[in-house]
Backbone bond lengths (Angstrom), bond angles and torsions (degrees), N, CA, C in turn:
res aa  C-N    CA-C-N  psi(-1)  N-CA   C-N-CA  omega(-1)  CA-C   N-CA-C  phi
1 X - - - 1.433 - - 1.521 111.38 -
2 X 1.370 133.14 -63.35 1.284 145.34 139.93 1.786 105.78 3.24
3 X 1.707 112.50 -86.81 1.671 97.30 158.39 1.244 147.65 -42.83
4 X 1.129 106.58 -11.35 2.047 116.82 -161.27 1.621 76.01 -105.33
5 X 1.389 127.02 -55.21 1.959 120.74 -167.46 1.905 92.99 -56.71
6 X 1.602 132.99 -61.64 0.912 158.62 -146.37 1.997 87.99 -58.36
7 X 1.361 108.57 -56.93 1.182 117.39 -172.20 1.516 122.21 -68.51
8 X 1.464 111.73 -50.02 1.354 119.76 145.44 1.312 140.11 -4.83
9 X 1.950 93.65 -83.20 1.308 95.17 158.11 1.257 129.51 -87.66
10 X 1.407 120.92 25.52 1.693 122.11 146.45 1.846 114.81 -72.18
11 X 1.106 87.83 -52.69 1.317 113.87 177.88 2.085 100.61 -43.15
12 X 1.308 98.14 -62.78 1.562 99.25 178.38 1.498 120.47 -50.11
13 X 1.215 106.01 -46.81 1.631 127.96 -172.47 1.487 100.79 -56.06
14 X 1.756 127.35 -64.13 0.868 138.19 -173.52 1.808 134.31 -48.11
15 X 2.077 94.85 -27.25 1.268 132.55 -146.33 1.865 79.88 -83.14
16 X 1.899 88.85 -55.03 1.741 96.90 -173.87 1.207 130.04 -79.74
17 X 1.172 115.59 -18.25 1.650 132.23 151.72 1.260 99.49 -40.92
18 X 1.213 110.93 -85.81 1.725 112.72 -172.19 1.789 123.30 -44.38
19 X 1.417 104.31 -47.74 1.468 105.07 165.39 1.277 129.08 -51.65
20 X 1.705 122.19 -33.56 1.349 137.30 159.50 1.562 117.80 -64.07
21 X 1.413 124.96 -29.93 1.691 120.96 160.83 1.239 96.45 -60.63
22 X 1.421 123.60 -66.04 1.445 118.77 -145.46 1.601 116.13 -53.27
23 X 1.362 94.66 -54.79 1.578 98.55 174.82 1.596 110.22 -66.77
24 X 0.826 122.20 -31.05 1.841 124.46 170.48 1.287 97.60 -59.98
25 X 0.944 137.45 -50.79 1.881 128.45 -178.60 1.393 111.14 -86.71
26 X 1.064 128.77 -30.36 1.671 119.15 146.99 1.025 109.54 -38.11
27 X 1.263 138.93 -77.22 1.793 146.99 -127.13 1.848 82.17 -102.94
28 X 1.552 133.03 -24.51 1.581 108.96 158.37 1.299 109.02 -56.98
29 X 1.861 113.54 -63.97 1.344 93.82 -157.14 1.369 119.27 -72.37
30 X 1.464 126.70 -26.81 1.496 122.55 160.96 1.412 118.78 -30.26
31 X 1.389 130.34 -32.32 1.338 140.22 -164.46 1.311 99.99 -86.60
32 X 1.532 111.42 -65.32 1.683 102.98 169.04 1.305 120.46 -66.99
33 X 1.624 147.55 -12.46 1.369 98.55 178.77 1.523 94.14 -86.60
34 X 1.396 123.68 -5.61 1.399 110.88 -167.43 1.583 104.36 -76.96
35 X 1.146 109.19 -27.97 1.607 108.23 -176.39 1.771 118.71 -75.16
36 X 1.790 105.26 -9.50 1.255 101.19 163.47 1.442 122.43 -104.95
37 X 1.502 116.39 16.74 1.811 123.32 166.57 1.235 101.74 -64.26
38 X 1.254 115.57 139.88 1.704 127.50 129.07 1.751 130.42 -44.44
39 X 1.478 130.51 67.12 1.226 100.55 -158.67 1.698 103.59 -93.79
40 X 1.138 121.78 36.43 1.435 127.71 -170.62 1.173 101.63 -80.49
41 X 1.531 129.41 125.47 1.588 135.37 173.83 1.539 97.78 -47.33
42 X 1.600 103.85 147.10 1.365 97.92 140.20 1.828 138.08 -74.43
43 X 1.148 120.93 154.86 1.279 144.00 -179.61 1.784 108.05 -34.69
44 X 0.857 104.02 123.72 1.839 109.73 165.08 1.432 105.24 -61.93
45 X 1.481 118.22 114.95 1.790 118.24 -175.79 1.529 100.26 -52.01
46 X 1.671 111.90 -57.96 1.541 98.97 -153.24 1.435 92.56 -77.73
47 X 1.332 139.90 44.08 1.842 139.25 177.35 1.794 79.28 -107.64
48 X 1.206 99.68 -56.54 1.822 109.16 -172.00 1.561 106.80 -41.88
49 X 1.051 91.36 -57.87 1.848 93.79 -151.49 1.433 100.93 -91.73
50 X 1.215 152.90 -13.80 1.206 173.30 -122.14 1.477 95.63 -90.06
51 X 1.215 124.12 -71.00 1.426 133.16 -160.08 1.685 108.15 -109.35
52 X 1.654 103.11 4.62 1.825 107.92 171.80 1.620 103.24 -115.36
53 X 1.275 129.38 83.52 1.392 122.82 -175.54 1.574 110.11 -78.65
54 X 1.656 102.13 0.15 1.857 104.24 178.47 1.120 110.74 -107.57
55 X 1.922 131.08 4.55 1.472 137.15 154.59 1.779 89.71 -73.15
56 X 1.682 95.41 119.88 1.918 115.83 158.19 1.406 95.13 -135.63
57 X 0.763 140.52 56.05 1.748 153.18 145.50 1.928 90.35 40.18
58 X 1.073 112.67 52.47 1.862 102.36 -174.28 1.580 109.14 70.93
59 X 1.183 127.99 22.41 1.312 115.12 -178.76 1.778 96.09 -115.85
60 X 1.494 106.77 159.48 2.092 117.95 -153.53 2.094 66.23 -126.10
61 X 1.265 118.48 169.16 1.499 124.87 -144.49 1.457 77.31 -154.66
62 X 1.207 128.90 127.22 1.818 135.35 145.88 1.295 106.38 -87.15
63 X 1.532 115.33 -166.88 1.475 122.88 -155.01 1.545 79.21 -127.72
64 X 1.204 137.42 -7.50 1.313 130.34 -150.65 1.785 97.18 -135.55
65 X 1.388 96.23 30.75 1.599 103.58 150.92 1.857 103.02 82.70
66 X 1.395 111.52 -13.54 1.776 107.33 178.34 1.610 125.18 -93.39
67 X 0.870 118.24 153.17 1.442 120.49 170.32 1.190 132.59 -105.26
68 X 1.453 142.73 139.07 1.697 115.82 -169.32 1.866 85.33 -129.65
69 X 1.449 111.14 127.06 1.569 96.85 145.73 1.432 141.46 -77.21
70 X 0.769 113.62 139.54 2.078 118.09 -176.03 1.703 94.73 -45.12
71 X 1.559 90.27 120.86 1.558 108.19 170.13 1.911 118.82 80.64
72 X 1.990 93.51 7.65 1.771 84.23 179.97 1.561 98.69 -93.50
73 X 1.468 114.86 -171.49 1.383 112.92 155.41 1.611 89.70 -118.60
74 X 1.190 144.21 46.66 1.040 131.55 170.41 1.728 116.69 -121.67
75 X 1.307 143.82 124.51 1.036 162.87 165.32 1.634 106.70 -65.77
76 X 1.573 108.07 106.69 1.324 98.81 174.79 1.855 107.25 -104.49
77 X 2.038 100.16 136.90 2.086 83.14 161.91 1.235 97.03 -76.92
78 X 1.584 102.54 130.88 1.373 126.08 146.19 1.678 125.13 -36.44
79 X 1.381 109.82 -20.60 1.504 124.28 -179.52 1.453 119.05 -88.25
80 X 1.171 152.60 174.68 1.188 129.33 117.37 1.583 121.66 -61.91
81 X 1.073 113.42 158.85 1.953 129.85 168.66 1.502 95.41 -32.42
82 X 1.271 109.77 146.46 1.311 117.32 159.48 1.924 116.95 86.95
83 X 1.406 97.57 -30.75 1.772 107.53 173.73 1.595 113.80 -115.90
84 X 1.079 115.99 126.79 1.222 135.87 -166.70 2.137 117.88 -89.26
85 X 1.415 102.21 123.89 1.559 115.53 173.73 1.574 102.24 -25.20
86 X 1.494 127.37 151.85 1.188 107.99 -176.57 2.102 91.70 -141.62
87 X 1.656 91.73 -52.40 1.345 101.60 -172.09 1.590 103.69 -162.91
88 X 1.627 120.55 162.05 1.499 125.51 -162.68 1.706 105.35 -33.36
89 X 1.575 121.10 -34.96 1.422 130.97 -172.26 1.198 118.17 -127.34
90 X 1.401 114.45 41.56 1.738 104.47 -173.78 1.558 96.96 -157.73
91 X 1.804 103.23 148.08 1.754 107.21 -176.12 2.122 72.45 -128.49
92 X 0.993 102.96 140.67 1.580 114.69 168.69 1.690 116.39 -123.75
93 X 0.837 97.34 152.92 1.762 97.99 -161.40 1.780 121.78 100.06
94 X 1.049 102.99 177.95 1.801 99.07 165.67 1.539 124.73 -129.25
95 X 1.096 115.13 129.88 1.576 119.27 176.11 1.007 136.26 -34.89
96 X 1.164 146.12 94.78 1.367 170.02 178.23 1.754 106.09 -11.68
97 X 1.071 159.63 92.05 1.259 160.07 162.80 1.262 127.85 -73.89
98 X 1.766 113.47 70.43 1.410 123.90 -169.68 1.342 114.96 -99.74
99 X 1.776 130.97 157.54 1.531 96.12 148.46 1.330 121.65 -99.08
100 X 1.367 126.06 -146.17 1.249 120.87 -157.96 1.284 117.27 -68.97
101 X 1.392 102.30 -55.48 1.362 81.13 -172.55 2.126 133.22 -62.76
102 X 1.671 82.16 -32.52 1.728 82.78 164.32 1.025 129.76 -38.83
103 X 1.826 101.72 -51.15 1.756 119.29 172.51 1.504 113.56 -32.22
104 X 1.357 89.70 -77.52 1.421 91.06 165.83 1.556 153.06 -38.90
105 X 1.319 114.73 -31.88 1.513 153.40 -179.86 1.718 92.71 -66.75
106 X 1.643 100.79 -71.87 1.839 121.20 174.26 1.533 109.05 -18.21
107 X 1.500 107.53 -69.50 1.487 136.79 -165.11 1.737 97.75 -68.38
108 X 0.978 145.62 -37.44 1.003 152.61 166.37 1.508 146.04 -72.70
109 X 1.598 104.89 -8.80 1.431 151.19 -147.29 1.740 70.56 -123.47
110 X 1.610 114.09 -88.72 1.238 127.04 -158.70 1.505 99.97 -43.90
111 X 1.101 116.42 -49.84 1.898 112.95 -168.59 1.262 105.71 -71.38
112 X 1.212 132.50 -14.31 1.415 128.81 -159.43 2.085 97.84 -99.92
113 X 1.233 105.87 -47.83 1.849 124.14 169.46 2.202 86.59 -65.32
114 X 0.764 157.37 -65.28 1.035 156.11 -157.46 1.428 140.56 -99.72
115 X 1.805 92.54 6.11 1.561 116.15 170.77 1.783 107.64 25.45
116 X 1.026 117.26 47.17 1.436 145.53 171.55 1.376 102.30 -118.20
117 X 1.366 110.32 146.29 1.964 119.97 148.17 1.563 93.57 -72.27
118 X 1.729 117.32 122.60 0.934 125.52 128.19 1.545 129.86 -136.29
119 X 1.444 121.61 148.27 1.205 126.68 -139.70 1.360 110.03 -134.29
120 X 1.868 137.28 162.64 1.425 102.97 136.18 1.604 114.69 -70.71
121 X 1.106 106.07 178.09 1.803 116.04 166.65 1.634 111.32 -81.75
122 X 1.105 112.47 129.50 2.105 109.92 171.59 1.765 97.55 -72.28
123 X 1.486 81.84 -174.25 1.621 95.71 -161.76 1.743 104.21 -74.38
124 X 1.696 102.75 -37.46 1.611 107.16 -175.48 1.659 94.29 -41.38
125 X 1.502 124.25 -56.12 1.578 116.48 -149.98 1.251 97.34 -101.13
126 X 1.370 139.04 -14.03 1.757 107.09 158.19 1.566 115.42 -70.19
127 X 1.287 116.55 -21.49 1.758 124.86 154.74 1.497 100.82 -34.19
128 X 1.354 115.82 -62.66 1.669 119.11 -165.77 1.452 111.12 -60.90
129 X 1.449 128.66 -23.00 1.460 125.43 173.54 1.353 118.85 -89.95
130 X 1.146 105.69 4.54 1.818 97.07 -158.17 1.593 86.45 -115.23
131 X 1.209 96.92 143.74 1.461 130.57 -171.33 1.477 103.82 -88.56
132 X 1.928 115.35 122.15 0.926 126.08 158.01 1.667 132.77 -27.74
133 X 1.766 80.41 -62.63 1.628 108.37 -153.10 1.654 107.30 -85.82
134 X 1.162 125.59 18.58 1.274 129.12 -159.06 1.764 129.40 -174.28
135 X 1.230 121.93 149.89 1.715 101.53 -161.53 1.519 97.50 -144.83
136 X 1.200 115.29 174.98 1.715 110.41 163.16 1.395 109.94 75.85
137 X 1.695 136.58 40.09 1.634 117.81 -0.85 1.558 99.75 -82.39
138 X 1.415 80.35 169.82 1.549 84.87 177.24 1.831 108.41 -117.30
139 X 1.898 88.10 52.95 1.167 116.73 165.48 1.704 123.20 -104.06
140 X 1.089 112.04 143.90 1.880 100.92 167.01 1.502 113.63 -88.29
141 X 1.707 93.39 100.89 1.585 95.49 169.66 1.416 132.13 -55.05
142 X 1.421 118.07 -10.77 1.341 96.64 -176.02 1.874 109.37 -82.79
143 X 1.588 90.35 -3.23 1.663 93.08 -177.85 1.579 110.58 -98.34
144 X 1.239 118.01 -46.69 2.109 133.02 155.44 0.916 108.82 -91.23
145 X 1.504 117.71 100.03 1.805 114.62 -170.15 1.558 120.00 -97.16
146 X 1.894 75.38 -6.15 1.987 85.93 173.36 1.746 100.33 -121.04
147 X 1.201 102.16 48.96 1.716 106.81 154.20 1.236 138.78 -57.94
148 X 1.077 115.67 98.69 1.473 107.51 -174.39 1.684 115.28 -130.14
149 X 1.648 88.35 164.47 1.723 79.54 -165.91 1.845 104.79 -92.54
150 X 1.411 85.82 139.05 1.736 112.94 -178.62 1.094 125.44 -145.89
151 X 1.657 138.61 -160.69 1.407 130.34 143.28 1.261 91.54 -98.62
152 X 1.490 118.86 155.53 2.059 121.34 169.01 1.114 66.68 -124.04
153 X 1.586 69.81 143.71 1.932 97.26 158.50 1.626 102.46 -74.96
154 X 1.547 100.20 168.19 1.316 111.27 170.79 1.610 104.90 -119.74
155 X 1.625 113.41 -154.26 1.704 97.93 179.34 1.582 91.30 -116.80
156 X 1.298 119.29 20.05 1.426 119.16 179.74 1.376 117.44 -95.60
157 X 1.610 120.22 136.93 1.724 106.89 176.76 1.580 99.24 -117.91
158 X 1.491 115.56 164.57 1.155 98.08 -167.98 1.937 107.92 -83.63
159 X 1.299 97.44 -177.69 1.568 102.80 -140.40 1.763 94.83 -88.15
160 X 1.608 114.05 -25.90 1.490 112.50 -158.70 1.796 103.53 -104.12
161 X 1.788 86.80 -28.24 1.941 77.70 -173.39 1.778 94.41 -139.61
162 X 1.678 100.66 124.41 1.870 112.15 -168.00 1.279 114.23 -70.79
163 X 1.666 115.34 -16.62 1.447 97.05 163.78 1.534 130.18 -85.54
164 X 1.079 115.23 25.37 1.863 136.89 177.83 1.090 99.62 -104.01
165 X 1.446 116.09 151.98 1.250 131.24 152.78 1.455 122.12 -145.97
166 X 1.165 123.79 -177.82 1.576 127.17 -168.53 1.627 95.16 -88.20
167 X 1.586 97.08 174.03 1.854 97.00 -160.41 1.754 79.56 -176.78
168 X 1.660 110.30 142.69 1.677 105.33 176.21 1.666 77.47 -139.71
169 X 1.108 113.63 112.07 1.618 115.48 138.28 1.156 135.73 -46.84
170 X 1.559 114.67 109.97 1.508 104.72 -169.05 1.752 101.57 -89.23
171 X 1.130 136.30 3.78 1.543 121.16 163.92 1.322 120.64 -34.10
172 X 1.313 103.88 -58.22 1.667 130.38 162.24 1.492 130.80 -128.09
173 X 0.708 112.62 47.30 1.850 121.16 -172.47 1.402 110.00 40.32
174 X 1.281 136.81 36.55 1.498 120.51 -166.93 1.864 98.17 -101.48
175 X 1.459 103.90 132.05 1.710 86.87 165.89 1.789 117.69 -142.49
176 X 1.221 92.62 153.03 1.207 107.13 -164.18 1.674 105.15 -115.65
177 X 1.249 120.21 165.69 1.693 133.06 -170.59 1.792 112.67 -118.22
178 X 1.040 105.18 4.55 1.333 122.21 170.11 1.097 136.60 -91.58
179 X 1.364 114.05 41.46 1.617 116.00 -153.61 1.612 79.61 -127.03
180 X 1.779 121.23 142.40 1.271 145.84 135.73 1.598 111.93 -22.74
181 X 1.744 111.20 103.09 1.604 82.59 -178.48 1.737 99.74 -86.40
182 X 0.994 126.32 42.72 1.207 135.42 150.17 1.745 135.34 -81.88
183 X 1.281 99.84 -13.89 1.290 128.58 -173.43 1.089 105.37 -48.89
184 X 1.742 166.49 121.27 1.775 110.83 137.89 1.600 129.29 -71.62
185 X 1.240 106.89 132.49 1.025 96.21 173.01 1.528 114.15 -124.60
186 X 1.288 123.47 -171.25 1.928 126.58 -173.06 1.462 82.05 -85.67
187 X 1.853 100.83 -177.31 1.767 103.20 171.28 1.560 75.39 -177.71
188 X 1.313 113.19 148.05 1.630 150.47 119.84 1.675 101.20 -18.55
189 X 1.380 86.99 142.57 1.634 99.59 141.68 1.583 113.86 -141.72
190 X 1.205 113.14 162.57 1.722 125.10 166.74 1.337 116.62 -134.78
191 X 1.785 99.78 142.97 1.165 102.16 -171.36 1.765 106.02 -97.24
192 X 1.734 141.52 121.07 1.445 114.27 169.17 1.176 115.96 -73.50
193 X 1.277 113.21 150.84 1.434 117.34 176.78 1.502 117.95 -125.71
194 X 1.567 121.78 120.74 1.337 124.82 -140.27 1.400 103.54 -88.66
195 X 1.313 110.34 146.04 1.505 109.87 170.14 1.316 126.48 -75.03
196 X 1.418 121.07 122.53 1.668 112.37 -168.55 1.722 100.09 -100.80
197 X 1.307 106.52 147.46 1.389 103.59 -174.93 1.721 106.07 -129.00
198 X 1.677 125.28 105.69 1.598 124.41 -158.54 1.446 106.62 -63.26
């Protein structure tokens, strides 16, 4: 009996020994990978662009309020819907607060008075404006000078259930398809611009 208690509490000793490595080499490597993150916020956009009015992230600037990036065929307003081009840094008026389907209706209204393609933008190409390196918007103001943070609609609804629709947060460009198209929300527009071939 004496051996079987003796062994036991070897047995115990050994059990907690080992439980004390394990978590000791957990809580190392937890320490190192955490000690090799970046946890530094990103950058406030309009901190970025503020004092560089010749950073346009690849975007060519009209006089007539649009923006084009190098290599799109798409014409972005510089505004949101509803507020109007004013000057090199200014949207005047206030943004239109529809939900989707109005949004939509708007954009369609507008192309039809303006025998233009105009559209909202999908999620792939408000992806294309939104700035990696920077958030809060995680727009380039010197190109949307009335950026502000919201959800925009997109022209996407989601695919499984029709009262959803697509939505890109410009805080940080993130977007999601789960949005109430009951919501109102602001929105983009784009103009396409067709390829002519002589």
């Amino acid at each position: 009996m004496y051996k079987a208690s003796q062994l036991n509490q070897h047995m115990l000793n050994t059990h907690l020994i080992l439980r004390i490595f394990r978590t000791s080499l957990l809580l190392t490597l937890s320490i190192f990978i955490l000690s090799s993150c970046d946890f530094r916020s990103p950058q406030n956009c309009s901190a970025v662009y503020q004092d560089r009015p010749d950073l346009l992230s690849n975007f060519s600037l009209d006089q007539n309020g649009l923006a084009n990036k190098t290599g799109s065929l798409l014409s972005w307003s510089r505004c949101p819907a509803g507020m109007q081009f004013s000057s090199p840094q200014n949207c005047s008026g206030t943004p239109l607060l529809l939900n989707f389907d109005q949004a939509q209706t708007y954009a369609t209204e507008i192309s039809e008075k303006s025998a233009q393609k105009i559209r909202l933008p999908t999620r792939r190409e408000m992806d294309s404006i939104t700035e990696s390196n920077c958030i809060n918007p995680s727009l380039n103001t010197n190109v949307f000078p009335a950026s502000s943070i919201d959800k925009f609609w997109t022209s996407e609804q989601n695919m499984l259930r029709s009262n959803l629709a697509c939505t890109v947060y410009t805080y940080q460009g993130r977007a999601t398809c789960n949005e109430s198209k009951t919501i109102e929300r602001p929105f983009m527009l784009v103009v396409e611009r067709e390829i002519f071939s002589l």
